[in-house]
N, CA, C, O and CB atoms as a CASP TS submission, in Angstrom:
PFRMAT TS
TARGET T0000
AUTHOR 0000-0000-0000
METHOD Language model
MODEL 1
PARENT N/A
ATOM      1  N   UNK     1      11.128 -21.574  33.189  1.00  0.00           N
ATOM      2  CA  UNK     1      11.251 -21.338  31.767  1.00  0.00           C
ATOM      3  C   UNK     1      12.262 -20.224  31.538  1.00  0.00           C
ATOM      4  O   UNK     1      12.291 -19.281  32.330  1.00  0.00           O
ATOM      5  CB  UNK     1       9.881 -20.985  31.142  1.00  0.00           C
ATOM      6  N   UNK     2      12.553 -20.243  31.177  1.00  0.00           N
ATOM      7  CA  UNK     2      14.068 -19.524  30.060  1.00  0.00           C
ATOM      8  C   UNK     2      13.569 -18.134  29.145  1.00  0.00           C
ATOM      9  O   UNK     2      12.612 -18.052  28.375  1.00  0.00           O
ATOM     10  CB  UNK     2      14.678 -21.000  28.485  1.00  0.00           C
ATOM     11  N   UNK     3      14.392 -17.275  29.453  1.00  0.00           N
ATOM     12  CA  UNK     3      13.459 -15.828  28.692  1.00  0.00           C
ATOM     13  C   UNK     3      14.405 -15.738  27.504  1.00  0.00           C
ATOM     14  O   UNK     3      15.513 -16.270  27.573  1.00  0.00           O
ATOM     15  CB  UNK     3      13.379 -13.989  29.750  1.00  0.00           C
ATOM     16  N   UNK     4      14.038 -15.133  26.501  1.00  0.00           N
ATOM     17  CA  UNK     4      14.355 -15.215  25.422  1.00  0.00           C
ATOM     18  C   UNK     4      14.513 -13.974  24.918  1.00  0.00           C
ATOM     19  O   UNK     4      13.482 -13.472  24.469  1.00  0.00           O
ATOM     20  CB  UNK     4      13.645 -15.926  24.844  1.00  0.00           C
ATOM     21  N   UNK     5      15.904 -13.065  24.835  1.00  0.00           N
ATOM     22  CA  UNK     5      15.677 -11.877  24.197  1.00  0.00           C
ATOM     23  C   UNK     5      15.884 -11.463  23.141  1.00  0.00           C
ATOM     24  O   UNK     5      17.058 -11.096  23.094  1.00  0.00           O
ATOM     25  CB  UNK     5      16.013 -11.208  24.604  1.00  0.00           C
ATOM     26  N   UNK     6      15.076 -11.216  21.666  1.00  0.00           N
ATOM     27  CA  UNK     6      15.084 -11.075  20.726  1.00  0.00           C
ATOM     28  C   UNK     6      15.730  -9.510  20.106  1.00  0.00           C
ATOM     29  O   UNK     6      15.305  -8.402  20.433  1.00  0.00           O
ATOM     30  CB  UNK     6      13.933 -11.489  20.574  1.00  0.00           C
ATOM     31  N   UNK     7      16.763  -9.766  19.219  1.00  0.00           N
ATOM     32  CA  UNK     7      16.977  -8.284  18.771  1.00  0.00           C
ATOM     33  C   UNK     7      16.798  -8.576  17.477  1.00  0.00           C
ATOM     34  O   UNK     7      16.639  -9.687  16.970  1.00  0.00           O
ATOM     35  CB  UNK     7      18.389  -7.493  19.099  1.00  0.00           C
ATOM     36  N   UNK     8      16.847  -7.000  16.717  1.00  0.00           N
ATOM     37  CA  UNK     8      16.787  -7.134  15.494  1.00  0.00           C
ATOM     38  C   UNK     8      17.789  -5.854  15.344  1.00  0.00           C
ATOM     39  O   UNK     8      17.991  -5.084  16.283  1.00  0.00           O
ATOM     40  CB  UNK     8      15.287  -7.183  14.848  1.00  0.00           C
ATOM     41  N   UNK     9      18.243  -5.749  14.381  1.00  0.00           N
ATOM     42  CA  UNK     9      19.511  -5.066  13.621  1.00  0.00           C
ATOM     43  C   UNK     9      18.756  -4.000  13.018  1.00  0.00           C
ATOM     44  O   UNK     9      19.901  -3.582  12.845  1.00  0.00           O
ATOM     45  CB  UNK     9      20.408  -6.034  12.426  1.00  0.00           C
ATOM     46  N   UNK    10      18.040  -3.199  12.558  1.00  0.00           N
ATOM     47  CA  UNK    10      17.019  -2.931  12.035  1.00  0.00           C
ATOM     48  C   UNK    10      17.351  -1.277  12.237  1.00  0.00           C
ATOM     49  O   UNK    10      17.237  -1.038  13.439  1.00  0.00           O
ATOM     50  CB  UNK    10      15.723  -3.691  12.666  1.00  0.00           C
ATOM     51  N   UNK    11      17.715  -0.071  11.496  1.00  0.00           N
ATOM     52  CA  UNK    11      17.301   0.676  11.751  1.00  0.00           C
ATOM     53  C   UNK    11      16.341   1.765  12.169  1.00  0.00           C
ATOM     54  O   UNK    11      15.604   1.599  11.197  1.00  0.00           O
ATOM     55  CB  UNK    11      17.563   0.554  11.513  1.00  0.00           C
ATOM     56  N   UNK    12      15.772   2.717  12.812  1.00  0.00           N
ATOM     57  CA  UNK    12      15.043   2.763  13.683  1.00  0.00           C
ATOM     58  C   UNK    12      13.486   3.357  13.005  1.00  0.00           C
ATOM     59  O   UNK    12      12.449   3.647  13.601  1.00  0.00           O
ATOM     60  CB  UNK    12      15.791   3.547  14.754  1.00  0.00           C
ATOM     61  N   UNK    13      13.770   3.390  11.713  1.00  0.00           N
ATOM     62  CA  UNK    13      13.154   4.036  10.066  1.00  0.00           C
ATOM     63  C   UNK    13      12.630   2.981   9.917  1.00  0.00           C
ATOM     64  O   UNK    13      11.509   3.025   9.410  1.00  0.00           O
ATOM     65  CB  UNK    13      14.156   4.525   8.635  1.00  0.00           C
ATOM     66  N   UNK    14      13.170   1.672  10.267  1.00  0.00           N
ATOM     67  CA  UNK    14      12.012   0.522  10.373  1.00  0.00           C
ATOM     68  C   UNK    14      11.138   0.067  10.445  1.00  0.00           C
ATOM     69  O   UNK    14      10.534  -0.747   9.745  1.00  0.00           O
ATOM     70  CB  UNK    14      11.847   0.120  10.674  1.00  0.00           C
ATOM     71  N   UNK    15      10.849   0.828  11.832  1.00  0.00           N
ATOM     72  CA  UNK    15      10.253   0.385  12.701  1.00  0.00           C
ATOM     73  C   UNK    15       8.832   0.765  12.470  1.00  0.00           C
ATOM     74  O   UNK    15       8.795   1.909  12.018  1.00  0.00           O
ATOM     75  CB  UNK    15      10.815   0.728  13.817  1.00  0.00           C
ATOM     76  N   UNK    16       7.825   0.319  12.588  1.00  0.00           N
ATOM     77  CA  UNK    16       6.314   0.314  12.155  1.00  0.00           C
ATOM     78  C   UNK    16       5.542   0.155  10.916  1.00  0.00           C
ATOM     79  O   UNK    16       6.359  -0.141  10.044  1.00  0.00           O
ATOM     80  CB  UNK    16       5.908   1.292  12.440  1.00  0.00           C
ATOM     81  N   UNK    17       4.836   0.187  10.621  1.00  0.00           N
ATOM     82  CA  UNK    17       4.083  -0.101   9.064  1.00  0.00           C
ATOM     83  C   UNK    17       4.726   0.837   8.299  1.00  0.00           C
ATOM     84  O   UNK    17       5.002   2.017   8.517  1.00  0.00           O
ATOM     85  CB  UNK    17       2.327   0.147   8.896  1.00  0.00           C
ATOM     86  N   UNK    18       4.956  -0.026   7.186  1.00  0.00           N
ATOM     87  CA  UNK    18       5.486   0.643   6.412  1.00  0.00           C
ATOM     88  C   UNK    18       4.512   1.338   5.005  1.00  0.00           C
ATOM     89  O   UNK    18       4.600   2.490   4.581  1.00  0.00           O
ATOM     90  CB  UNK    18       6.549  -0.226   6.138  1.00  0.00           C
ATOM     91  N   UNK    19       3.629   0.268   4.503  1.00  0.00           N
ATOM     92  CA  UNK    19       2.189  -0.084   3.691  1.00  0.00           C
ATOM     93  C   UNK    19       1.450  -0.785   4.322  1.00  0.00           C
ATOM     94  O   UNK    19       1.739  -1.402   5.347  1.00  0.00           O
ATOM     95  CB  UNK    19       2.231  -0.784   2.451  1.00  0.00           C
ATOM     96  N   UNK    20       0.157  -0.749   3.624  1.00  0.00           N
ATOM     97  CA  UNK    20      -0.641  -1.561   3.472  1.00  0.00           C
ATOM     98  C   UNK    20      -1.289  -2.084   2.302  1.00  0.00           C
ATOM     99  O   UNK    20      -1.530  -1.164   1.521  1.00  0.00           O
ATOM    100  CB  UNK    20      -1.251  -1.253   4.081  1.00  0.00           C
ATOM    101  N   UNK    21      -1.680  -3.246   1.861  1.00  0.00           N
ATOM    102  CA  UNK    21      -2.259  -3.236   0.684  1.00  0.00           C
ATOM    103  C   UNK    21      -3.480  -3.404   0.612  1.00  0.00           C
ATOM    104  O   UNK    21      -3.896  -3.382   1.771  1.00  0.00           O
ATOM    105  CB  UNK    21      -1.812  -3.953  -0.009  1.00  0.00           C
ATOM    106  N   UNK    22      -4.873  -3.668  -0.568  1.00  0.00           N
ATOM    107  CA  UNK    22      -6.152  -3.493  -0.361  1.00  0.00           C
ATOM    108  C   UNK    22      -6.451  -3.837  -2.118  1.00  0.00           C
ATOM    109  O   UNK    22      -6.232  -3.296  -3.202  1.00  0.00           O
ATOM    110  CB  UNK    22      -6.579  -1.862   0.419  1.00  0.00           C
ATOM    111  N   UNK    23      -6.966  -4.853  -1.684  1.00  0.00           N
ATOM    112  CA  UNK    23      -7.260  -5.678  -3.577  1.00  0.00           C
ATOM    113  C   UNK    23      -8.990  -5.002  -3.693  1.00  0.00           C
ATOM    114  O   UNK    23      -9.911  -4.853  -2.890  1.00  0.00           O
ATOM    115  CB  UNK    23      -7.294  -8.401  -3.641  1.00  0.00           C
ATOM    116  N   UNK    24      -8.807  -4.759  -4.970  1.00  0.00           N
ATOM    117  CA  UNK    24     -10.180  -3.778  -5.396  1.00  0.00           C
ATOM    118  C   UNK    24     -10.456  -4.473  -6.863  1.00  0.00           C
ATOM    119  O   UNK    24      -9.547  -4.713  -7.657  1.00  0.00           O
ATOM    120  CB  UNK    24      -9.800  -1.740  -5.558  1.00  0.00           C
ATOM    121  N   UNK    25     -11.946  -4.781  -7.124  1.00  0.00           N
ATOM    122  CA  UNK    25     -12.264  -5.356  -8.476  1.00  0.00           C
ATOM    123  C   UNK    25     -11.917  -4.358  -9.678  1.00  0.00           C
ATOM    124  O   UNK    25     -11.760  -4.866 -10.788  1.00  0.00           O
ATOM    125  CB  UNK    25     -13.820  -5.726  -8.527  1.00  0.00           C
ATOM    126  N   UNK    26     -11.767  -2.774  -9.514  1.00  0.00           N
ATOM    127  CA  UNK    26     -11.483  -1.792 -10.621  1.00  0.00           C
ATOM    128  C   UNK    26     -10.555  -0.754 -10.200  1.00  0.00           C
ATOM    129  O   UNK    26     -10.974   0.286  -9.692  1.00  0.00           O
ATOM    130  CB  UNK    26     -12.734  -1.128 -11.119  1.00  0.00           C
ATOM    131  N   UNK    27      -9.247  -0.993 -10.395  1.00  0.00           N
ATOM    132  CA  UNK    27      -8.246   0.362  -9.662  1.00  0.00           C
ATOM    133  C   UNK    27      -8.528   1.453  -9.903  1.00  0.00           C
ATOM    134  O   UNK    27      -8.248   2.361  -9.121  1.00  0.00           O
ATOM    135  CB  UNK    27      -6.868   0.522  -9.974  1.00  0.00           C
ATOM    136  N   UNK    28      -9.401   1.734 -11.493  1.00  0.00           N
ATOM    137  CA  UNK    28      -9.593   3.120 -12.447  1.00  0.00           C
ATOM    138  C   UNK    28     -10.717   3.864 -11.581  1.00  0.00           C
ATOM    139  O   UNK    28     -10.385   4.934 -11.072  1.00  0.00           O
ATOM    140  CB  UNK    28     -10.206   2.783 -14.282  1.00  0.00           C
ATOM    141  N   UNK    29     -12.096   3.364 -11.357  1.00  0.00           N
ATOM    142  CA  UNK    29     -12.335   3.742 -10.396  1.00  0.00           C
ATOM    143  C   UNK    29     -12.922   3.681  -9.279  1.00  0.00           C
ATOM    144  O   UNK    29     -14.107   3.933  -9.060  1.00  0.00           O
ATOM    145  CB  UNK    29     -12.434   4.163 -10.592  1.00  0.00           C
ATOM    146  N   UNK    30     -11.709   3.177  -8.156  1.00  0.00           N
ATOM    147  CA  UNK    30     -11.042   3.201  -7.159  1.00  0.00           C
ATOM    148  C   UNK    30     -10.337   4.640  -7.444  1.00  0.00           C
ATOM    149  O   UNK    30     -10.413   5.654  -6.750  1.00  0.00           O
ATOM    150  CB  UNK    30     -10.204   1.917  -6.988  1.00  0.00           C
ATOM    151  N   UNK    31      -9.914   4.520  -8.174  1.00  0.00           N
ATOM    152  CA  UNK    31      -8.711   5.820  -8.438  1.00  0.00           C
ATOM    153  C   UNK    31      -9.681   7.402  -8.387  1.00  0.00           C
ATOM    154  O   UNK    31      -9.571   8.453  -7.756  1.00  0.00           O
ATOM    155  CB  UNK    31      -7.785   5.589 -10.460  1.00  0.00           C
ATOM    156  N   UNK    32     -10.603   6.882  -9.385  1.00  0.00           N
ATOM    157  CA  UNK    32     -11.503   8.061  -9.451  1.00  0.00           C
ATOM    158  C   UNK    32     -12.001   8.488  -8.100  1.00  0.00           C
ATOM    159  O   UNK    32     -11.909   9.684  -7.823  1.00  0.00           O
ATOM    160  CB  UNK    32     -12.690   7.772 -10.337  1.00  0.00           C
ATOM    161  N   UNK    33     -12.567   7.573  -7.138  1.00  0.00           N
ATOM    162  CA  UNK    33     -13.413   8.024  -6.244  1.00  0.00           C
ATOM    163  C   UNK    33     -12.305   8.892  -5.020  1.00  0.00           C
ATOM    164  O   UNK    33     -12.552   9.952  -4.444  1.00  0.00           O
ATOM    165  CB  UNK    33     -14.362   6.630  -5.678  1.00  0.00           C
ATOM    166  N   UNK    34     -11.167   8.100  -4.903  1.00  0.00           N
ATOM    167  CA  UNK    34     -10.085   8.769  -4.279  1.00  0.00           C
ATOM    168  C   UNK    34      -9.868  10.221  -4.072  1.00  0.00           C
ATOM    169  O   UNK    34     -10.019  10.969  -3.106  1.00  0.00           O
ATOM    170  CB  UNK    34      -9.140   8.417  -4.867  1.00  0.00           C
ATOM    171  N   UNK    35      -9.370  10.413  -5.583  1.00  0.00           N
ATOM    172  CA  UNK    35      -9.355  11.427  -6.071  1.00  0.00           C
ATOM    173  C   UNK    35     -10.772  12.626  -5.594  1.00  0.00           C
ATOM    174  O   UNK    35     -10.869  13.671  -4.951  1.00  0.00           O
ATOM    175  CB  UNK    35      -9.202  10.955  -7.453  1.00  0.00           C
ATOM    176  N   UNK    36     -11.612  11.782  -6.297  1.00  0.00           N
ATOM    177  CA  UNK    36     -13.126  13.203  -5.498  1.00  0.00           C
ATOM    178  C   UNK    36     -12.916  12.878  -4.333  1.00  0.00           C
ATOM    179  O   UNK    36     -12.604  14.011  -3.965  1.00  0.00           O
ATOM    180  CB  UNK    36     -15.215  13.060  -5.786  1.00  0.00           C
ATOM    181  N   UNK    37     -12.803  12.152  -3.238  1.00  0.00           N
ATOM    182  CA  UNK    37     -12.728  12.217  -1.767  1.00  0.00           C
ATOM    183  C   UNK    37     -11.890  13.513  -1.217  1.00  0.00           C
ATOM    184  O   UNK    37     -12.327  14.149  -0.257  1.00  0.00           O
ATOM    185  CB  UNK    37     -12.049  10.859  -1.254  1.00  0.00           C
ATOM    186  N   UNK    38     -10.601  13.895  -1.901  1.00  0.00           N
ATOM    187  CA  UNK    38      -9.820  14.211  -1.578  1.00  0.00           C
ATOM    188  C   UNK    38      -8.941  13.682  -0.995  1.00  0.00           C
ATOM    189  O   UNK    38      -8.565  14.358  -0.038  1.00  0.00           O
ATOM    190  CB  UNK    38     -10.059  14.775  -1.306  1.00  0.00           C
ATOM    191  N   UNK    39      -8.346  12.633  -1.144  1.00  0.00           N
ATOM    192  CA  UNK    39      -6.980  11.548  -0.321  1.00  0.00           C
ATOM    193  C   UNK    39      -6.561  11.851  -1.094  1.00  0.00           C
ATOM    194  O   UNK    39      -7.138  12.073  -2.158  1.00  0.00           O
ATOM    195  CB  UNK    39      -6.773   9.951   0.059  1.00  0.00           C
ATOM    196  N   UNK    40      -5.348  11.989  -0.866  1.00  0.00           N
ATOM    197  CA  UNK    40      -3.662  12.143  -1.232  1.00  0.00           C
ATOM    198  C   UNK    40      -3.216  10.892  -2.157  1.00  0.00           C
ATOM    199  O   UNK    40      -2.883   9.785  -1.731  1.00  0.00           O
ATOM    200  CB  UNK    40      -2.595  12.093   0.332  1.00  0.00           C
ATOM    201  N   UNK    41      -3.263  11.205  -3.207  1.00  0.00           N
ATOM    202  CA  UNK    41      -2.996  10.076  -4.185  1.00  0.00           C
ATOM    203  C   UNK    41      -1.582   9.888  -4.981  1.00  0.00           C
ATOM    204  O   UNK    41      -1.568  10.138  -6.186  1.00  0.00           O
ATOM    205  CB  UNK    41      -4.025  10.220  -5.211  1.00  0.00           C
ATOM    206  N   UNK    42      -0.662   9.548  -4.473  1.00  0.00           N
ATOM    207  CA  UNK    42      -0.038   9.338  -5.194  1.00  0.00           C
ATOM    208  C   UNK    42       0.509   9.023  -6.710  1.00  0.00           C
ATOM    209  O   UNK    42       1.454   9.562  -7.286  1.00  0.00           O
ATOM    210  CB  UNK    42      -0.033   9.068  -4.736  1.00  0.00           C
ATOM    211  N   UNK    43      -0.300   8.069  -7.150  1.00  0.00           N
ATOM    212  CA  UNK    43      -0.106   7.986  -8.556  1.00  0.00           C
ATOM    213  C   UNK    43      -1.038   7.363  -9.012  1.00  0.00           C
ATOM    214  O   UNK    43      -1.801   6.775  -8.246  1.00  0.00           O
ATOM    215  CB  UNK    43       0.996   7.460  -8.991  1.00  0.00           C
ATOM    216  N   UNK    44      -1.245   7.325 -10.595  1.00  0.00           N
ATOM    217  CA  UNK    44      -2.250   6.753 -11.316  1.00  0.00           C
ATOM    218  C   UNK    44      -2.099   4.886 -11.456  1.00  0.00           C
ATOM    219  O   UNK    44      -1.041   4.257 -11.488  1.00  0.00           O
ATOM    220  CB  UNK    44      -2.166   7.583 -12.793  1.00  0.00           C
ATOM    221  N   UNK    45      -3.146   4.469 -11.504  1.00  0.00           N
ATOM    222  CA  UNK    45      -3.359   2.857 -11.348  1.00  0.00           C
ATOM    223  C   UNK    45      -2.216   2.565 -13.015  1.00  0.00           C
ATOM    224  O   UNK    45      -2.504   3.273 -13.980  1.00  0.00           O
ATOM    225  CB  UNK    45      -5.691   2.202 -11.469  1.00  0.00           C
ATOM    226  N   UNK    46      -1.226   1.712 -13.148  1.00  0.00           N
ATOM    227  CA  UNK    46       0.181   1.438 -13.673  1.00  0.00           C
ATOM    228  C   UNK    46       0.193  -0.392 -13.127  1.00  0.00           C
ATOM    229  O   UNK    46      -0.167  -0.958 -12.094  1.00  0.00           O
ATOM    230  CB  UNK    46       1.622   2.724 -12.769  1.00  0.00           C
ATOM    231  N   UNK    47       0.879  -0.917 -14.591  1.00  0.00           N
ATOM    232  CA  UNK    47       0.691  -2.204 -14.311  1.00  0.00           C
ATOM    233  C   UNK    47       1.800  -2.577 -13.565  1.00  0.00           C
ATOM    234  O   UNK    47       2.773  -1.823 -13.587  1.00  0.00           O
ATOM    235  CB  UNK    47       0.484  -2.996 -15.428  1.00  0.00           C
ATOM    236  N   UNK    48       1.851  -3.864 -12.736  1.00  0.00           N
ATOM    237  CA  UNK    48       2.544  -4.298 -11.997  1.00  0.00           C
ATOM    238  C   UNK    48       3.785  -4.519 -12.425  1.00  0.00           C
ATOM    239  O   UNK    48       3.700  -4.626 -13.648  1.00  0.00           O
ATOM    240  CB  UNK    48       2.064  -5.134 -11.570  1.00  0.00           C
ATOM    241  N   UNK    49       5.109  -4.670 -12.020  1.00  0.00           N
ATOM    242  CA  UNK    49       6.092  -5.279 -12.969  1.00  0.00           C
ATOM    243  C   UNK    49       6.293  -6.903 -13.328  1.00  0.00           C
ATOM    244  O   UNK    49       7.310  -7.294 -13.902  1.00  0.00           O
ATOM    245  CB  UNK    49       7.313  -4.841 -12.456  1.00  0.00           C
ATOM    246  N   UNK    50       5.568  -7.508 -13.059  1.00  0.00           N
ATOM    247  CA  UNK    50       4.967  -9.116 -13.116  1.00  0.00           C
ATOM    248  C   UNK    50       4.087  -8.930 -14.223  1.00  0.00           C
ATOM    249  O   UNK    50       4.065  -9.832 -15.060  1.00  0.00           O
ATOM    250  CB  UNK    50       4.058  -9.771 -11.661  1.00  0.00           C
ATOM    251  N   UNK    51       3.293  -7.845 -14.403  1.00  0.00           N
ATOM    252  CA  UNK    51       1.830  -7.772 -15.345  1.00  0.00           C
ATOM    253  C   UNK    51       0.595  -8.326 -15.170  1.00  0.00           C
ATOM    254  O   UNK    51      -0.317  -8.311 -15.997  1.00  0.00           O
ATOM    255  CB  UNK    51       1.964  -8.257 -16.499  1.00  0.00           C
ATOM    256  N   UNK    52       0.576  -8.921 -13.850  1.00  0.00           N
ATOM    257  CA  UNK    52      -0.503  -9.418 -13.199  1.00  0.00           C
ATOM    258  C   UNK    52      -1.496  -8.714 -12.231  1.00  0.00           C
ATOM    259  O   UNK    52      -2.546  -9.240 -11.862  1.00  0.00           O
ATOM    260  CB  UNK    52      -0.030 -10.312 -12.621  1.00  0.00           C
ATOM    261  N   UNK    53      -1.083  -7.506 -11.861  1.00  0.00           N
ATOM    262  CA  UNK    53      -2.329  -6.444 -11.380  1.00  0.00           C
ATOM    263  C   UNK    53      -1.689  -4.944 -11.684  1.00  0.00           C
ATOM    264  O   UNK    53      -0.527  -4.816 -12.069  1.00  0.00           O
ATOM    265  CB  UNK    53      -2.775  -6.610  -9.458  1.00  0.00           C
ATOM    266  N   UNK    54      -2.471  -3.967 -11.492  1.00  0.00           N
ATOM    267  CA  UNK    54      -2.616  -2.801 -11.941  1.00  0.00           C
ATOM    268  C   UNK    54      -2.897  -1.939 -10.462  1.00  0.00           C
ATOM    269  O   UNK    54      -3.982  -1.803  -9.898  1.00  0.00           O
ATOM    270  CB  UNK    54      -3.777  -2.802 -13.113  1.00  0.00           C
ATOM    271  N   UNK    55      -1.527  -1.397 -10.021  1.00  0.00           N
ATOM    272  CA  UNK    55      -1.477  -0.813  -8.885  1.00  0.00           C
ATOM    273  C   UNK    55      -1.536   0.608  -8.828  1.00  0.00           C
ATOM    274  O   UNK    55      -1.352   1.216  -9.882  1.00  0.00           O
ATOM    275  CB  UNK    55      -0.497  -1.208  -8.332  1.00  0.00           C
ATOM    276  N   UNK    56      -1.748   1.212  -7.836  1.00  0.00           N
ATOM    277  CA  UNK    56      -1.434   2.570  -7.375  1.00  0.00           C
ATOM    278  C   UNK    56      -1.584   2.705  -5.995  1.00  0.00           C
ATOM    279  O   UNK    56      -2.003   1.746  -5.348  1.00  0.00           O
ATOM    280  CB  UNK    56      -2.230   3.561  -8.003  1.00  0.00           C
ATOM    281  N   UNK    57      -1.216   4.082  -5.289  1.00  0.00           N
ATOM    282  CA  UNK    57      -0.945   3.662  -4.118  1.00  0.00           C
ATOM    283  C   UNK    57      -1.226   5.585  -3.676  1.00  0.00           C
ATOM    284  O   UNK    57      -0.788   6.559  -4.289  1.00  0.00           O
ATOM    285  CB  UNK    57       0.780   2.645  -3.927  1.00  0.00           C
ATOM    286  N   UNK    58      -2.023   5.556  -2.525  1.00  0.00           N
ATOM    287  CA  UNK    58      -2.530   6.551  -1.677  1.00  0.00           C
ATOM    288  C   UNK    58      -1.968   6.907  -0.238  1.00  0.00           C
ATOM    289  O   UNK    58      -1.033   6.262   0.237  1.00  0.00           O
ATOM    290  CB  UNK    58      -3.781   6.221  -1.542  1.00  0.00           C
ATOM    291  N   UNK    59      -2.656   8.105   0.533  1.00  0.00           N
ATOM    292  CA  UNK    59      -1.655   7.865   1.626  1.00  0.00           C
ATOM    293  C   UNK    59      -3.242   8.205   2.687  1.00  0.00           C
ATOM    294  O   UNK    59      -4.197   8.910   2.361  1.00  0.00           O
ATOM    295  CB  UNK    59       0.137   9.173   1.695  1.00  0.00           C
ATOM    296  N   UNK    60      -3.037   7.387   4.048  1.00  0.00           N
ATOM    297  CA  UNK    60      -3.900   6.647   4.328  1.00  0.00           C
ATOM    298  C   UNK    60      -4.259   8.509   5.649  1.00  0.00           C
ATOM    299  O   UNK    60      -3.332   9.214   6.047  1.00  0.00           O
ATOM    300  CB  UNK    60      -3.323   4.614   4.864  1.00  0.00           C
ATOM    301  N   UNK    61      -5.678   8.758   5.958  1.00  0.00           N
ATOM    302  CA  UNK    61      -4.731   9.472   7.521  1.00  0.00           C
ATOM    303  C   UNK    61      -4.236   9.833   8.495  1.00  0.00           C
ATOM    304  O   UNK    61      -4.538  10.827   9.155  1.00  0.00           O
ATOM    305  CB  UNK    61      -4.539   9.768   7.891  1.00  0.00           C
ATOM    306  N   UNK    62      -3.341   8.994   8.714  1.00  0.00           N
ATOM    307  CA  UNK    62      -2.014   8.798   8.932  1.00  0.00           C
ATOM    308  C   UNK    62      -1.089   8.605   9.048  1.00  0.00           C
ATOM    309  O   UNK    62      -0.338   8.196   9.933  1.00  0.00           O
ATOM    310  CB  UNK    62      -1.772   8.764   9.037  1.00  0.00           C
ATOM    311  N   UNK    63      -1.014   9.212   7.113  1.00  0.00           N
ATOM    312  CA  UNK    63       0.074   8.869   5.973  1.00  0.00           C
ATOM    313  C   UNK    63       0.715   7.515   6.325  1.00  0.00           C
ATOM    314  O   UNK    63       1.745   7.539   6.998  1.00  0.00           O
ATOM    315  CB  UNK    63       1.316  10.054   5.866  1.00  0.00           C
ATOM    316  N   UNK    64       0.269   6.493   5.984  1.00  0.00           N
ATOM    317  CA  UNK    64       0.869   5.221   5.987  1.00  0.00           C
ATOM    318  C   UNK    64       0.244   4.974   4.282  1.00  0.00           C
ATOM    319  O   UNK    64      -0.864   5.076   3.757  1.00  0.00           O
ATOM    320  CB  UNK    64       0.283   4.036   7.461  1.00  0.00           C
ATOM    321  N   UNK    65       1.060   4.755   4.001  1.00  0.00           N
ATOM    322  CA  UNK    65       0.874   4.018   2.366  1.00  0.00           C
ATOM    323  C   UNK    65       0.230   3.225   2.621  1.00  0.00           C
ATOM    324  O   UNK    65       0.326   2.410   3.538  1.00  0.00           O
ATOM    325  CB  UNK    65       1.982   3.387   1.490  1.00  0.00           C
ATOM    326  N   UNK    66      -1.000   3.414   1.363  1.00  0.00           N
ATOM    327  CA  UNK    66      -1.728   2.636   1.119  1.00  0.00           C
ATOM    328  C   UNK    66      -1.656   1.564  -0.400  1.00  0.00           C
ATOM    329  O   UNK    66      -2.127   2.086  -1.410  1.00  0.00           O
ATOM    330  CB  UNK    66      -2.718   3.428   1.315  1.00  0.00           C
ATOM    331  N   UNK    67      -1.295   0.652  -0.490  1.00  0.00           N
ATOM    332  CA  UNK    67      -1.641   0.242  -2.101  1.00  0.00           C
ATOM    333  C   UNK    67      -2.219  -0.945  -2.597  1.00  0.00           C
ATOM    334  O   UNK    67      -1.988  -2.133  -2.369  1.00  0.00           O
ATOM    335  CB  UNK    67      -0.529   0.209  -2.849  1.00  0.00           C
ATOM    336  N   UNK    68      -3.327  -0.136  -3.603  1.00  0.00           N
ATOM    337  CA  UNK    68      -4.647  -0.465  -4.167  1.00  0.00           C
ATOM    338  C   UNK    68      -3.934  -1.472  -5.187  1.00  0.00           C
ATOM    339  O   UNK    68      -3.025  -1.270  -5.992  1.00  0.00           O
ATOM    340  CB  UNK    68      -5.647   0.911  -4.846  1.00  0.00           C
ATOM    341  N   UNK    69      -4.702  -2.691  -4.855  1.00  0.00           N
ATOM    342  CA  UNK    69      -4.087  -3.267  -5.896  1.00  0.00           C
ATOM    343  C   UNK    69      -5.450  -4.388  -7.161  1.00  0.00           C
ATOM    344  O   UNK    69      -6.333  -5.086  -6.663  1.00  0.00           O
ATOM    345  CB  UNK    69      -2.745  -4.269  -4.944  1.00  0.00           C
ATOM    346  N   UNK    70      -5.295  -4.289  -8.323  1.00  0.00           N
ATOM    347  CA  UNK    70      -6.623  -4.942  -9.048  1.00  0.00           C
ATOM    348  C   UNK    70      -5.538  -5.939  -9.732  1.00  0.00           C
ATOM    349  O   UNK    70      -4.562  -5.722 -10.450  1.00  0.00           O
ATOM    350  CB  UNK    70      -7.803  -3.785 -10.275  1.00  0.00           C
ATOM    351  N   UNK    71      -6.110  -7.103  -9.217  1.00  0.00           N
ATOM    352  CA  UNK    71      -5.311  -8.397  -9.883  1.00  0.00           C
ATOM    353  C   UNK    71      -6.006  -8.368 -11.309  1.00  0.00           C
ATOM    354  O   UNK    71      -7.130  -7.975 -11.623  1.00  0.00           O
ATOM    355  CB  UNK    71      -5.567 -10.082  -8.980  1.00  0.00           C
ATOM    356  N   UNK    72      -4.772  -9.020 -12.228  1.00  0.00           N
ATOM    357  CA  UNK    72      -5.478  -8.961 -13.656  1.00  0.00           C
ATOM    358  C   UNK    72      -6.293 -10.195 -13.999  1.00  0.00           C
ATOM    359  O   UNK    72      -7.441 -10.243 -14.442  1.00  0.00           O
ATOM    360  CB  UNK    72      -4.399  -8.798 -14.817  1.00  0.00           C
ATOM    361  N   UNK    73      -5.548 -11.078 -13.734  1.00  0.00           N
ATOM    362  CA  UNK    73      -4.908 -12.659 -14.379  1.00  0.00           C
ATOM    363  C   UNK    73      -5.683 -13.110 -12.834  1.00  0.00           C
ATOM    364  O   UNK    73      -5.680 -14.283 -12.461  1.00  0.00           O
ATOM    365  CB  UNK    73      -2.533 -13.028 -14.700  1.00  0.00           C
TER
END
């Protein structure tokens, strides 16, 4: 069999997770409980630019973005 070597062009900032996402029945609070946990919250739950869920997004720890997402529709 024949080996196959794959590259990618990709700078090296690439490389690993970048997010994650995580669908929740209420982003508001989701948002709230965050917040009292103490996680690093980035921003307040803001509608999608589609208008079909209501996102915000946390940082996980070990800071990998996290984003919470509540479908509307």
């Amino acid at each position: 069999m024949k080996s196959v070597k794959q590259s990618f062009d990709l700078p090296i900032i690439n490389v690993g997770l970048c997010h994650i996402a995580l669908r929740v029945k209420d982003s508001e609070r989701a948002y709230k409980k965050l917040v009292e946990q103490n996680v690093k919250v980035l921003s307040k739950p803001i509608p999608s630019s589609c208008g079909t869920a209501k996102v915000f997004f946390c940082m996980d720890p070990d800071n990998v973005r996290v984003e919470i997402v509540e479908m509307l529709k």
